[in-house]
C-alpha positions in Angstrom: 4.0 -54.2 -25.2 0.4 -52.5 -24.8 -1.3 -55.5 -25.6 0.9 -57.6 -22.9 -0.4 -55.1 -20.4 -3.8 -55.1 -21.5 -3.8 -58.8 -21.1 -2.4 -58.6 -17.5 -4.6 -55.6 -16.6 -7.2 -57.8 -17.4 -6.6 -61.2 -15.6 -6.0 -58.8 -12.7 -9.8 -57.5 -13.0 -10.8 -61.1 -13.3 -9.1 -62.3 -9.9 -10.2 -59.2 -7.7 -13.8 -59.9 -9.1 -13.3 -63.9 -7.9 -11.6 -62.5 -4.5 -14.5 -59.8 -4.3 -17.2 -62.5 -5.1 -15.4 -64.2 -2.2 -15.2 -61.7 0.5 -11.5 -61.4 0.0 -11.2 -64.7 2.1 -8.3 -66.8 2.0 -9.6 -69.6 2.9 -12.5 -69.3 0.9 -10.5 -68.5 -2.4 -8.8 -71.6 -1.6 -11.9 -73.6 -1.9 -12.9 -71.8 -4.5 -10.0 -72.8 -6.4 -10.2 -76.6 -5.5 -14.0 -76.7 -6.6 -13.0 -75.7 -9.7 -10.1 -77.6 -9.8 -12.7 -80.6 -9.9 -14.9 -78.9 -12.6 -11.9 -79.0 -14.6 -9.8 -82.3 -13.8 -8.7 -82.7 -17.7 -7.0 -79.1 -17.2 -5.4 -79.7 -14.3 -3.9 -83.4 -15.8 -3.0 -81.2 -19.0 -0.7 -79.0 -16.9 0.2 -81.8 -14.5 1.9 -83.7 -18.0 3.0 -80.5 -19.2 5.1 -80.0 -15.8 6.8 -83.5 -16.3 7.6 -82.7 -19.3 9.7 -79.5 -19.0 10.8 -81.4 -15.4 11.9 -83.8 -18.3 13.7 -82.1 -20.6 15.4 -79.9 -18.4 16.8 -83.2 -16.5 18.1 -84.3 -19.9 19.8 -81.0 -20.7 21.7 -81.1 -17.2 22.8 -84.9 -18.2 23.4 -83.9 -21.6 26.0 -80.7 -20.2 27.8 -83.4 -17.9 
């Protein structure tokens, strides 16, 4: 369970540092996030396919319980 927190603890430094780096902006955390959205389009597809697939196999485990 340590090592969970750790993890999380961690990711949480990470984001404030991106906010801070950002002057806590909204907006600009936004753009932040879609610039690197385009950095990265091969991660974003990745997650995109992984999406339909759960979206899939959940849609098939309702029709197979009906």
């Amino acid at each position: 369970m340590t090592k969970n927190n750790e993890a999380i603890n961690q990711i949480r430094k990470i984001r404030h540092i991106i906010s801070l780096e950002n002057g806590h902006n909204p907006q600009k955390l936004v753009n932040y996030y879609i610039e690197l959205q385009k950095q990265y389009p091969n991660l974003i597809q990745y997650k995109e396919q992984q999406t339909k697939i759960l979206e899939s196999s959940a849609q098939q485990g309702l029709e197979a319980e009906a």
